[in-house]
N, C-alpha and C positions, 0 to 999 in steps of 0.2 A: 794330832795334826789339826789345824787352826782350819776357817774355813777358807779358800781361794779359787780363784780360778784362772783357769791356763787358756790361753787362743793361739793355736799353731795353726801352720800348711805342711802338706805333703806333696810327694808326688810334682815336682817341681812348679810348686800355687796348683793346683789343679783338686786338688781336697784341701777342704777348710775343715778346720776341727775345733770344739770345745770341749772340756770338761772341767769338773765341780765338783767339791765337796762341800756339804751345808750342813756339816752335824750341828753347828752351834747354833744356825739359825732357824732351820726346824726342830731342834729342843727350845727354841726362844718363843714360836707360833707356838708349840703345842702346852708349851708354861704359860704363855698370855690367853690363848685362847682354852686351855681348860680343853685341851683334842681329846677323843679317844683315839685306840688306835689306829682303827684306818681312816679316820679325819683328818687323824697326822700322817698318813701315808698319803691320801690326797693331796692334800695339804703342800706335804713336804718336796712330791714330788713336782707339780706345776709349779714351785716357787724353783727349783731347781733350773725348771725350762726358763721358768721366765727369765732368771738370770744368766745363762748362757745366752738369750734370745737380747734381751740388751746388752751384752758384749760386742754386737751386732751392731747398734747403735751410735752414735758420734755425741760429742759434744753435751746439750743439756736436752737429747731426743728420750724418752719416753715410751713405757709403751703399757696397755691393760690386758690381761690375758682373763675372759671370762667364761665359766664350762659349766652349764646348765645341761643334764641330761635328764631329767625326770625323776635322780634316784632319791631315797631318801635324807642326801648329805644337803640337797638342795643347790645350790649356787655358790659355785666358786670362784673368787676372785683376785686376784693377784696384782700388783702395780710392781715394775723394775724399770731400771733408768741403767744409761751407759757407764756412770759410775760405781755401778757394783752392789746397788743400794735395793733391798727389796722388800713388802710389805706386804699380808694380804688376809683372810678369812674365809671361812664356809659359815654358811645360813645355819645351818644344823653341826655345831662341834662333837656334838655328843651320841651321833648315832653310832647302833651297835648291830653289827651283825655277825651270824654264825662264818668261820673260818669256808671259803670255795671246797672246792672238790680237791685240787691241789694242797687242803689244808694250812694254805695262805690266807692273809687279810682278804676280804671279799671287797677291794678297791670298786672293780665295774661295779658289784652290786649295790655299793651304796654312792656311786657316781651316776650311776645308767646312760641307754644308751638313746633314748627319743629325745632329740636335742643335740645341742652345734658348741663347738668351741671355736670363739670371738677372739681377735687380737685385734686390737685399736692400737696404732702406735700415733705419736704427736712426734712429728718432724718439726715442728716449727713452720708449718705450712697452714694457709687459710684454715685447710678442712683435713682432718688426721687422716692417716690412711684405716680403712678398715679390711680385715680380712675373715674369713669363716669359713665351716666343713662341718658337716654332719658329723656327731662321732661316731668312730668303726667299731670302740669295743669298751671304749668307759677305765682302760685299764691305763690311758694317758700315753705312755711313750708312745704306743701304735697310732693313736690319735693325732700326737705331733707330728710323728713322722708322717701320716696322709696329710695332713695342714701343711707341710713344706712343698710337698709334692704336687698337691693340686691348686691350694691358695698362691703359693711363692715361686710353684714349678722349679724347685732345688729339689732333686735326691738326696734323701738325708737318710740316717738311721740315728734314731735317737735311743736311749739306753737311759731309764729314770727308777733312781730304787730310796725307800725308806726301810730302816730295819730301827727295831723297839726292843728290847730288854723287856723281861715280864714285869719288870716294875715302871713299865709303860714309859721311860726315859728313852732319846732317841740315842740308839748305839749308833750308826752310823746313817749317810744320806749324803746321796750327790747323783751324776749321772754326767752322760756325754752326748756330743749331737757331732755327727759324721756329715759332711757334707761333700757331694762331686760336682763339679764345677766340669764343664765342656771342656772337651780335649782329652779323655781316658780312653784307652783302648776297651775294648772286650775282656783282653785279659785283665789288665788292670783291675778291672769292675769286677771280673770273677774270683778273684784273689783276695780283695776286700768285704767282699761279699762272703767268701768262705770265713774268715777271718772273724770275721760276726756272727757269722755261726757255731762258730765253737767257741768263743769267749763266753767264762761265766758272768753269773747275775753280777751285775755292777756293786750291790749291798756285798755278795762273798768276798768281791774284789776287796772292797774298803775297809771292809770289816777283817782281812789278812795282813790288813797295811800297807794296802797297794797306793801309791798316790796318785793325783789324776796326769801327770804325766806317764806314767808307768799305765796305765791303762791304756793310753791314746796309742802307747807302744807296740801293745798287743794285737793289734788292726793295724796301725800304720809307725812301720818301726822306724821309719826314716822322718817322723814328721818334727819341725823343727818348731820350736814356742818361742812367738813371737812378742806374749805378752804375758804376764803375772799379775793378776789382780785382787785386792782384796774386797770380801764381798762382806756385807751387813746387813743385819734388817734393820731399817728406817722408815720412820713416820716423822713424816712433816708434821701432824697436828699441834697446833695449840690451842691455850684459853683463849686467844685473842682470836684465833678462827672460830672458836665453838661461839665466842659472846658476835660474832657478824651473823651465823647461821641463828643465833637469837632473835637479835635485830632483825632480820627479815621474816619473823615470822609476823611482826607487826605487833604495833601501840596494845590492840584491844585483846590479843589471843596474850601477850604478857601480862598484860596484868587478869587477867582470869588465869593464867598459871600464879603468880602472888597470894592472888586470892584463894584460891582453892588448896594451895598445896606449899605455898609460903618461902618454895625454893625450887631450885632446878636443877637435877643433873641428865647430863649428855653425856655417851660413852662411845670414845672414835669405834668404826667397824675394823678397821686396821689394826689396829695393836689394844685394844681393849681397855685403853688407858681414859680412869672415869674424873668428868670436870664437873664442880657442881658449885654453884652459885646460890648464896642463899641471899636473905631477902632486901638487904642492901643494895645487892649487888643488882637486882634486878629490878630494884627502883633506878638506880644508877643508867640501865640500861631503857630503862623507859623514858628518862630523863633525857636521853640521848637522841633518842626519837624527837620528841617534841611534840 
């Protein structure tokens, strides 16, 4: 199953729903970035949100999703836009910790929890919107889902899972975000609500072959998909951006980089892809200065 993603309604418009599958693109973070595995579950899983979260999005809107909580993964950052397009990194790829209690990846433990998860979006307006929430539990989907509820005041339930192969490859990876929109009954709410609590972990799901339509089923069987999207990891970076971030480092700190070290490389934090200029090129860029 390729990666995509689906945006319906239920409940006549009254729940909005997504879901996602990203095997291909959290095996693409966790090959670029050199994960271990709960950096690729971290990882994997906000890059999920964040792409359901710009299907949200119109046009050429934008948005950054960043989850600092103390732990030893350090800082997480994600970038997704309404075309389907997603990119992102952790400070620390490579930490390792003992499997929780539940004998799962110990995601909170090396996310933690002193500290806020950031959504910046860029509407095309003066000043972005920004939103934030202390995290509740470091383990992300409960995290999002209080960030719907108290930053965006949407009841949501959100559902975010990674699963790994012992040979550290991602076997599967996606997730769903459930949304109720005013106008549900009691019942309704209770129904849904039950609904969600008996559906398995979203990884059994995918990992049985369930698609994310066939999931969204399970909680809401009547919902109808209004859209089909294909999703990718994308990095804008290029040489011509990395030689501007040169440039502005100024005349004097370039050439004492010439000098001492006779070349230059830069390596995006996004996709890990390294530009390096040697010593031509960075007379060229001094040259340019003037």
């Amino acid at each position: 199953m390729g990666d995509y993603l689906i945006r319906g309604t239920a409940l006549n418009g009254q729940v909005r729903a997504f879901a996602v599958v990203t095997t291909g693109i959290t095996e693409e973070m966790r090959r670029r970035h050199d994960t271990s595995p709960v950096a690729t579950a971290a990882l994997g899983r906000t890059a999920a949100a964040a792409l359901m979260m710009g299907a949200m999005l119109k046009g050429q809107e934008k948005l950054t999703i960043q989850i600092h909580g103390g732990g030893p993964i350090g800082k997480i950052v994600v970038d997704a836009n309404a075309n389907g397009e997603v990119r992102g990194y952790v400070d620390n790829p490579h930490v390792d910790l003992p499997p929780n209690a539940a004998g799962k990846l110990d995601v909170a433990g090396a996310v933690g929890v002193d500290g806020a998860l950031v959504v910046t979006k860029d509407l095309g307006l003066k000043e972005p919107y920004r939103g934030s929430v202390q995290l509740i539990s470091g383990e992300l989907a409960e995290d999002f889902t209080y960030y719907f509820a108290y930053s965006e005041q949407t009841p949501s339930a959100v559902a975010l899972g990674v699963l790994a192969d012992r040979d550290v490859l991602v076997r599967v990876s996606g997730g769903f975000i459930i949304q109720l929109l005013p106008g549900l009954t009691d019942e309704e709410i209770g129904d849904i609500e039950q609904k969600l609590a008996a559906i398995p972990p979203v990884t059994k799901l995918l990992d049985g072959g369930a698609t994310p339509e066939e999931i969204l089923r399970q909680v809401l069987p009547d919902v109808q998909v209004l859209e089909r999207m294909d999703i990718r990891f994308h990095c804008p970076c290029t040489k011509e951006r990395i030689e501007q971030a040169l440039i502005s480092l100024g005349r004097t700190e370039l050439q004492a980089i010439l000098d001492e070290e006779g070349f230059a490389e830069a390596v995006c934090h996004y996709c890990n892809e390294p530009y390096r200029f040697e010593s031509d090129d960075l007379k060229h860029l001094i040259e340019q200065i003037g």
